[in-house]
C-alpha positions in Angstrom: 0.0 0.0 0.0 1.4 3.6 -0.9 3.0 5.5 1.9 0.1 8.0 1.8 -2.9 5.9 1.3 -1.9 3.9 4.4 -1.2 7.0 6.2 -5.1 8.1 4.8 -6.0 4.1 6.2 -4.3 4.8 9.6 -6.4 8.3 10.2 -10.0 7.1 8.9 -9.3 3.7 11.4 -8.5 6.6 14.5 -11.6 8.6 13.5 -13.6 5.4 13.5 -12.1 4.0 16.5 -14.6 3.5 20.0 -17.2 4.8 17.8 -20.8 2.6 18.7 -22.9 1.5 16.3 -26.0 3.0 15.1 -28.1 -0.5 16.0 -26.8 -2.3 18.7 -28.7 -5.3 17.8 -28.0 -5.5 14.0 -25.1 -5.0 11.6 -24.5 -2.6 9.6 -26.0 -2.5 6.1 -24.5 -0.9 3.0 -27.6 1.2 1.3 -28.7 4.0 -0.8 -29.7 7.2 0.2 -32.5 6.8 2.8 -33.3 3.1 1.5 -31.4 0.7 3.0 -32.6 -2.2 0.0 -29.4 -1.0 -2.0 -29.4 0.5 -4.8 -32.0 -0.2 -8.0 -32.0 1.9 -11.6 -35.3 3.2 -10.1 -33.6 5.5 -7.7 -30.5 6.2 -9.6 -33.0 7.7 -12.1 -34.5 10.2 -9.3 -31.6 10.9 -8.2 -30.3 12.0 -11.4 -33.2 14.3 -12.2 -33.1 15.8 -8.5 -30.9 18.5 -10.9 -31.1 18.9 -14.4 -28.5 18.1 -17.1 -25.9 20.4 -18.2 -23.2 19.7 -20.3 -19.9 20.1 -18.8 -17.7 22.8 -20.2 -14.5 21.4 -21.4 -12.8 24.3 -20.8 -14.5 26.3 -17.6 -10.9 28.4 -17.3 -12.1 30.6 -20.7 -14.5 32.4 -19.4 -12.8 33.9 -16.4 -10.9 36.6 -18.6 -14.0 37.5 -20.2 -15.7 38.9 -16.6 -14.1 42.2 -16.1 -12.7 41.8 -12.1 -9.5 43.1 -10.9 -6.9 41.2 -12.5 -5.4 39.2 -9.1 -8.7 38.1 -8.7 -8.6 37.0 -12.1 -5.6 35.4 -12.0 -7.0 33.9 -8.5 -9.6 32.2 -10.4 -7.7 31.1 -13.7 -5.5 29.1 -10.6 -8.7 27.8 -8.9 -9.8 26.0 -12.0 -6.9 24.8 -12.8 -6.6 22.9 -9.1 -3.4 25.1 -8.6 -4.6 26.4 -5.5 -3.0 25.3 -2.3 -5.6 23.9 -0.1 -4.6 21.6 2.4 -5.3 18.4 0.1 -3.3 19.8 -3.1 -0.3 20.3 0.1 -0.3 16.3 1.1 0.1 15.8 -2.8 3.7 17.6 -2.6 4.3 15.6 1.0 3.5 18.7 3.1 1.6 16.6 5.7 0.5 19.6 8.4 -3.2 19.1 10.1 -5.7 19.6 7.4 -8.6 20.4 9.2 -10.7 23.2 7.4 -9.8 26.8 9.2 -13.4 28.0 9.1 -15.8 25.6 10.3 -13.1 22.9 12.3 -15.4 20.6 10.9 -14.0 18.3 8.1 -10.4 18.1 5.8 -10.4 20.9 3.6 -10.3 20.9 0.1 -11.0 23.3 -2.5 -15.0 21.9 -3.1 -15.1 21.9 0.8 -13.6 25.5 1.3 -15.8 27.8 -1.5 -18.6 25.5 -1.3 -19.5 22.9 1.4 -18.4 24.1 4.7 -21.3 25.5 6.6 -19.3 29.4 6.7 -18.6 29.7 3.2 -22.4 28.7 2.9 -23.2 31.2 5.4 -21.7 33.7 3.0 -23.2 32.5 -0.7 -26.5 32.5 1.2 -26.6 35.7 2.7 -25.9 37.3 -0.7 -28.3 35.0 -3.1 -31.2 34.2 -0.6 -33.1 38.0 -1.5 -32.6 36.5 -4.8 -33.9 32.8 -4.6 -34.2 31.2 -1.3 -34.0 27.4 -3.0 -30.8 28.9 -5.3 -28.2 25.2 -5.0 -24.9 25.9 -5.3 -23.4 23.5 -7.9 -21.2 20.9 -7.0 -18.1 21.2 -8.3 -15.9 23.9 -9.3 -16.0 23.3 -12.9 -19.6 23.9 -12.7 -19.5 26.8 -11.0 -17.3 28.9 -13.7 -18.9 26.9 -16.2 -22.6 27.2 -16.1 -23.1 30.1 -13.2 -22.9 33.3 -15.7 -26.9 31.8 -17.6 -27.8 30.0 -14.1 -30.0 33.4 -12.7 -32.3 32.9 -9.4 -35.8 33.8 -10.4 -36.4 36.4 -14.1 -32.8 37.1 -15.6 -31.9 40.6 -15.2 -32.4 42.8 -18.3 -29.9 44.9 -17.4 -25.9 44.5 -18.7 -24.7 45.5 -15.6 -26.6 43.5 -13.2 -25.8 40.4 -15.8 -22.0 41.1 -15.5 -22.6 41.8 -11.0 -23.9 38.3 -11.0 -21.2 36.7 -13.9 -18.5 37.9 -11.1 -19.8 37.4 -8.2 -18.4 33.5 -7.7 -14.6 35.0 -8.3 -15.0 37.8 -5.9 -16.7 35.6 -3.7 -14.5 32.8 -3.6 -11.2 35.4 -3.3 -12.7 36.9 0.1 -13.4 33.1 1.3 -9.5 32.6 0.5 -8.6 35.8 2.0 -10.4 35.0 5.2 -9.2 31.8 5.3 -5.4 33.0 5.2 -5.9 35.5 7.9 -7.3 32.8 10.3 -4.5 30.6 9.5 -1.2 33.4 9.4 -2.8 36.0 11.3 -5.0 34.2 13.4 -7.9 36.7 13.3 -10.9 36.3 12.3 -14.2 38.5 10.6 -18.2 37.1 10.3 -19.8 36.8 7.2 -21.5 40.1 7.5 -18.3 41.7 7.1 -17.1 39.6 4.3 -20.5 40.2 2.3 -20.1 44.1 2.9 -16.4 43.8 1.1 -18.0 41.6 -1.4 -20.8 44.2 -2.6 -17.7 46.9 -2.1 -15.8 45.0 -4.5 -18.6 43.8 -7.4 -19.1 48.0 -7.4 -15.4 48.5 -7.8 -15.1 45.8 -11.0 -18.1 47.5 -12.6 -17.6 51.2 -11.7 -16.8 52.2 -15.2 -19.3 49.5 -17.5 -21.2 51.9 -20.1 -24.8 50.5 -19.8 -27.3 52.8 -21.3 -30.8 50.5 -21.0 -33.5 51.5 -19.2 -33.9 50.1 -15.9 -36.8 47.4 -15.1 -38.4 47.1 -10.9 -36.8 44.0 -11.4 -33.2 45.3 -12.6 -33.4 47.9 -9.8 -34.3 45.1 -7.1 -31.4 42.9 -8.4 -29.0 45.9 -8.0 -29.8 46.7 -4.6 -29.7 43.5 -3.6 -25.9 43.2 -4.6 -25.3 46.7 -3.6 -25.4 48.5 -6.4 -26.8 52.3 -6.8 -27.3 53.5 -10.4 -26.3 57.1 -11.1 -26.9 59.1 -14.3 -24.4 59.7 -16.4 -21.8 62.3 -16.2 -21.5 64.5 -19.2 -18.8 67.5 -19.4 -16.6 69.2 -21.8 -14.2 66.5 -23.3 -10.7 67.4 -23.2 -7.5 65.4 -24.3 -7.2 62.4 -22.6 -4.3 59.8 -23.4 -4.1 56.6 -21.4 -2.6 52.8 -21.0 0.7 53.6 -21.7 3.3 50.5 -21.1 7.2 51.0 -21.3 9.9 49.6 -19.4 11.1 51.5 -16.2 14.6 53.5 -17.9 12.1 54.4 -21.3 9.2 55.3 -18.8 11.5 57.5 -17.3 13.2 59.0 -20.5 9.4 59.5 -21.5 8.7 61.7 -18.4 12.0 63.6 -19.2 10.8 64.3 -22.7 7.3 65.4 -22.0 8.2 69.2 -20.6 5.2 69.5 -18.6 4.6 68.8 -14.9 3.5 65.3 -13.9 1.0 64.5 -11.2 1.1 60.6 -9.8 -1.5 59.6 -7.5 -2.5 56.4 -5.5 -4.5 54.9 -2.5 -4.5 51.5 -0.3 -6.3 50.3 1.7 -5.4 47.4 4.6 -8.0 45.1 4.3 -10.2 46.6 1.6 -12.2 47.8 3.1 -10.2 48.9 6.4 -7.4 51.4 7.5 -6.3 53.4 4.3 -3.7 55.7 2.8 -3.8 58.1 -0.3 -0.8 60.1 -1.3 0.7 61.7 -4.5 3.8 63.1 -5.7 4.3 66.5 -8.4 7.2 65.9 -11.0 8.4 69.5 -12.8 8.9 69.4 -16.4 12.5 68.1 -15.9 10.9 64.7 -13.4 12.2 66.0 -10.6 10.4 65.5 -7.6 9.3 68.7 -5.9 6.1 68.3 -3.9 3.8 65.8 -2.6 0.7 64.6 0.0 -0.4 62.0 2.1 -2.8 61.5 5.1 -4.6 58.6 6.3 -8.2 57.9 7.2 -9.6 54.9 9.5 -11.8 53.2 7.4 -12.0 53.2 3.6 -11.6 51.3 0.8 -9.2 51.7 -1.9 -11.3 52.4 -4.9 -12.5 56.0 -3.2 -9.2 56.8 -1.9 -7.4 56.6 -5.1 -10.0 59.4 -6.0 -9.4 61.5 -3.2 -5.6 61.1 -4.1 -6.8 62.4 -7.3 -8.8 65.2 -6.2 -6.2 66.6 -3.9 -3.5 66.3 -6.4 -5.4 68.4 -8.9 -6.6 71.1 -6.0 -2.6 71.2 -5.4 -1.8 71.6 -8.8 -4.4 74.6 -8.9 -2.8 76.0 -6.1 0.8 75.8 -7.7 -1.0 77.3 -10.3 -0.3 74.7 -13.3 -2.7 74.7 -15.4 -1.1 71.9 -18.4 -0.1 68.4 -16.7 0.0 64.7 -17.3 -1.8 62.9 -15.0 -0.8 59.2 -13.9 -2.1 56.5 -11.7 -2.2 52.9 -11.6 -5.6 52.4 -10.6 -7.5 51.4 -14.5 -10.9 52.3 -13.1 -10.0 55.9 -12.0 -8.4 56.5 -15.5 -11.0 55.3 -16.9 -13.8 56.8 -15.2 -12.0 60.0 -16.2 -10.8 59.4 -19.7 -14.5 58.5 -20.9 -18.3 59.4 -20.1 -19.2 56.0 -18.0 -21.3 56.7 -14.8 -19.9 55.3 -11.5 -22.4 52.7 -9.9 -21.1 53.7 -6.3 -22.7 56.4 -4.9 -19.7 57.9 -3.2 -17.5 57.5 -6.1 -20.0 58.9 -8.2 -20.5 62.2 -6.3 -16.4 61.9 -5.8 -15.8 61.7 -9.8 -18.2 64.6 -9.9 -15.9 66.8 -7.9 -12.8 66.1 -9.7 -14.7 66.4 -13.2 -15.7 70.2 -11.7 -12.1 70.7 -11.1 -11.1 69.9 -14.8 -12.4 73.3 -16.2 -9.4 75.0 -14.6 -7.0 73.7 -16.7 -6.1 73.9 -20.4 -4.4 70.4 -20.9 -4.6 67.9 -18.7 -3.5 64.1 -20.2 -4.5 60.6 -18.4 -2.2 57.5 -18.6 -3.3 54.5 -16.8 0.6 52.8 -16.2 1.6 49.7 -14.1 2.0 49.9 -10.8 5.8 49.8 -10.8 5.9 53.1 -12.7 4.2 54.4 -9.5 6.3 53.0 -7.0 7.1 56.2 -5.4 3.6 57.5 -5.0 2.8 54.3 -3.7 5.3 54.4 -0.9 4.1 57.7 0.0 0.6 55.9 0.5 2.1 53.0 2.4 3.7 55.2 4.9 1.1 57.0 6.0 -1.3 54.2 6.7 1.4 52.9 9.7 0.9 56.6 11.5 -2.4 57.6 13.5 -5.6 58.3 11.7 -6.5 61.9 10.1 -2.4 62.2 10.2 -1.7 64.1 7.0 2.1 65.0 5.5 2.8 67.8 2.9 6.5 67.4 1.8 7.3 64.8 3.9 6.4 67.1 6.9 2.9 66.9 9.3 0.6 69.5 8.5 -2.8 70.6 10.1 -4.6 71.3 6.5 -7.4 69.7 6.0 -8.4 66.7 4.4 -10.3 66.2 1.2 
């Protein structure tokens, strides 16, 4: 017998062991279901049609690219269906044999089917979400199904709406990455947060992934009842004056560099964290004269928001300071896509508060006479990022002009 099946042999024989049978009087039976006759075609037939047929998708990793999500969450899924992620049974495959009791419930081993859909808090969390929707909604089986058949598999009418058809296309990635997340901080942080926490970050993040979808259909009861359900707040669109906006720009770090060097303009770089996502954040950005030198930048930190709307306020401020310097052409550069976006085209934001926060910065843009977005990767923005990171270790409301403290106040 293999080293680890007898190892499997030894631990089912413990569990088992001083256990007392279910009849004291009579041995035990093998049976089927609730029938303990054994099994006849009969049964297998109804138990087949308990759910009804759909063909498997060969390929279920395909359509996780074509969801817009952030791209780690992305990347977290493309893993997930391709069994790469390290749950405690993929870590006795490579001979890491640590207890592999599941972190969340302490009930059972944990596996990847038992982690994002059997054990009884991960249920807690699909259920709390989908129950407004359908209370019978079943959660499929396996993962394959899950990416496979989920995005056509609506509780109730089908949404009308683009954008409530794309909240509920994602929702299995983002839910599954905030199972994983909480997960990890039970297991290297040993903390722990309820499922009404982890549903608020879940809406947070659905409104994040589709702040910037272009969806101009007219809203049905039905579409407006799906959207509040999964937390999202449909604003009208924001029309202004158009000016020129250049963005995604890719180049390695010496030509990026050169490229700021050639532009002769200032340069405004802006970002925003936040520790937990929601949780404890950080927004900061750093002004580049026409030469890229460094020669002022921000920072403060708040107690609780989430990064999406601090990346705008980093945005906001940096264009007030920019008034105030009295610049009036720049290039404008973050890392955050659905910022740039929501600034480089006319799409509404489905979050309130980034809504009214676009709105503000968009009232700001009449001031100048050039302003250019590029959306760039976030190790163009390393320094502005730093500036960000720093903060969020100091106290609350703490804010830093030039590196210094300052009483101004905050956006």
């Amino acid at each position: 017998m293999p080293k680890q099946l007898s190892m499997e042999w030894a631990t089912l024989l413990e569990c088992l062991h001083g256990m007392a049978p279910t009849h004291r009087r009579k041995r035990d039976q093998k049976g089927w279901g609730k029938s303990i006759s054994g099994y006849t075609v009969s049964l297998g037939y109804i138990k087949l049609n308990e759910r009804p047929y759909v063909p498997p998708n060969p390929d279920p990793w395909r359509g996780v690219w074509r969801i817009p999500s952030l791209p780690k969450i992305n990347f977290f899924a493309w893993q997930r269906c391709h069994t790469k992620i390290l749950t405690y049974d993929i870590l006795q495959k490579k001979c890491f044999y640590d207890p592999s009791i599941c972190s969340l419930c302490s009930e059972n081993a944990e596996s990847a089917v038992h982690l994002f859909l059997e054990c009884n808090f991960s249920k807690q969390v699909w259920t709390s979400l989908i129950q407004n929707l359908d209370p019978n909604f079943k959660l499929p089986g396996t993962m394959a199904d899950l990416f496979s058949n989920w995005a056509t598999s609506y509780p109730g009418p089908a949404p009308k709406n683009q954008t409530n058809k794309t909240a509920w296309a994602v929702l299995p990635k983002i839910i599954s990455w905030q199972i994983w997340l909480e997960r990890n901080r039970r297991i290297f942080r040993n903390t722990k947060q309820n499922h009404k926490i982890l549903e608020n970050k879940i809406k947070c993040q659905i409104k994040e992934c589709l702040a910037n979808i272009k969806d101009d259909s007219k809203l049905s009861q039905q579409d407006i009842i799906w959207g509040s359900i999964l937390g999202l707040q449909f604003q009208p669109a924001i029309r202004n004056t158009p000016i020129i906006k250049d963005w995604q720009i890719r180049k390695f770090e010496s030509d990026f560099q050169d490229w700021i060097e050639t532009q002769a303009r200032h340069s405004l770089f802006f970002d925003g964290v936040a520790k937990g996502n929601p949780g404890k954040a950080g927004a900061g950005g750093v002004v580049l004269n026409p030469i890229g030198e460094k020669f002022h930048s921000y920072a403060w930190c708040l107690e609780y928001s989430s990064s999406i709307q601090m990346e705008a306020l980093a945005l906001l401020q940096g264009l007030k300071t920019l008034k105030e310097l009295n610049i009036k052409e720049a290039n404008v550069i973050g890392d955050s896509q659905i910022i740039i976006n929501a600034m480089a085209t006319k799409s509404p934001a489905l979050d309130i508060n980034l809504a009214r926060l676009i709105t503000r910065i968009k009232g700001l843009e009449s001031y100048f006479q050039d302003l250019r977005y590029y959306h760039v990767l976030r190790t163009h923005n390393k320094e502005t990022d730093i500036e960000a990171n720093k903060v969020v270790l100091l106290s609350a409301g703490t804010k830093m002009k030039d590196g210094k403290e300052t009483w101004d106040p905050i956006p």
